[in-house]
C-alpha positions as CSV (number, residue, x, y, z in Angstrom):
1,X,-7.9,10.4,7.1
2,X,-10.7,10.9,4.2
3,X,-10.9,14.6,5.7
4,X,-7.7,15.4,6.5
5,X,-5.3,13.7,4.1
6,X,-5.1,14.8,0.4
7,X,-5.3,12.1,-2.1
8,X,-1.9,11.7,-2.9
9,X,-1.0,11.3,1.0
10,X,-3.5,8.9,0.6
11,X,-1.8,6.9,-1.9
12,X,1.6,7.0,0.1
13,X,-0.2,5.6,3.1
14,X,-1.0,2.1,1.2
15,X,2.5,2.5,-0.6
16,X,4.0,3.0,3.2
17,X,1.7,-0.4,4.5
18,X,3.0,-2.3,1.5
19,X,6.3,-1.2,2.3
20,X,5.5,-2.8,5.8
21,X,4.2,-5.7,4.7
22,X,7.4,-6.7,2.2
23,X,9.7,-5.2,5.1
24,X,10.5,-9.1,6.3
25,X,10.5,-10.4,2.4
26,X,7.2,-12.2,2.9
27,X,3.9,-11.2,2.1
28,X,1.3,-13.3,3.6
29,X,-2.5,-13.3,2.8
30,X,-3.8,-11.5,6.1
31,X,-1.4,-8.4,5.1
32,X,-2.5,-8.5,1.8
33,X,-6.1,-8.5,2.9
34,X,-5.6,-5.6,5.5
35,X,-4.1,-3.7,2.9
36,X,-6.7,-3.7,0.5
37,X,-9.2,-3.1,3.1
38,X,-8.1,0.3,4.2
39,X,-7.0,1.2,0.5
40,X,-10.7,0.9,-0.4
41,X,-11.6,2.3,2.6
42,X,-9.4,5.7,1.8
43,X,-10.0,5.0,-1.3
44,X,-7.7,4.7,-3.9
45,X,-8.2,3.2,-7.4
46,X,-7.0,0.1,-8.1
47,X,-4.3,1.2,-10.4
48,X,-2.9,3.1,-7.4
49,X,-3.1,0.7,-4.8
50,X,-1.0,-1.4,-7.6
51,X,0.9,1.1,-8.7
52,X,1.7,1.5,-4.8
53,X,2.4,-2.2,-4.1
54,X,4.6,-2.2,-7.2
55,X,6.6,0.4,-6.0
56,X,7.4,-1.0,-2.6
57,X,8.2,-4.2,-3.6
58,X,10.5,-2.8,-6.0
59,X,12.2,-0.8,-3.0
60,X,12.1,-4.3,-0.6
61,X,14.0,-6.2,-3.3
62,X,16.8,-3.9,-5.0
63,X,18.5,-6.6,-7.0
């Protein structure tokens, strides 16, 4: 992915695994771990990886 994937795909990749991760309404610590694993594995910053978690849990909880 670090070769093949511009940054920006990169930072819809986390966004997409946070969207995973809230898809049942709860986050639980091994997601969140995994998550933050591959996002500094990739890497994005950690206003992106926030920016991206932001974003999907805004989109899992639309009230």
């Amino acid at each position: 992915m670090n070769e093949h994937f511009t940054h920006v795909q990169k930072i819809h990749v986390v966004e997409a695994m946070w969207q995973v991760g809230y898809s049942d309404a709860h986050l639980n610590a091994h997601e969140n771990h995994l998550i933050s694993k591959i996002a500094g594995l990739l890497p994005v910053t950690h206003g992106e990886y926030m920016g991206a978690k932001m974003r999907a849990r805004e989109a899992a909880d639309p009230a």
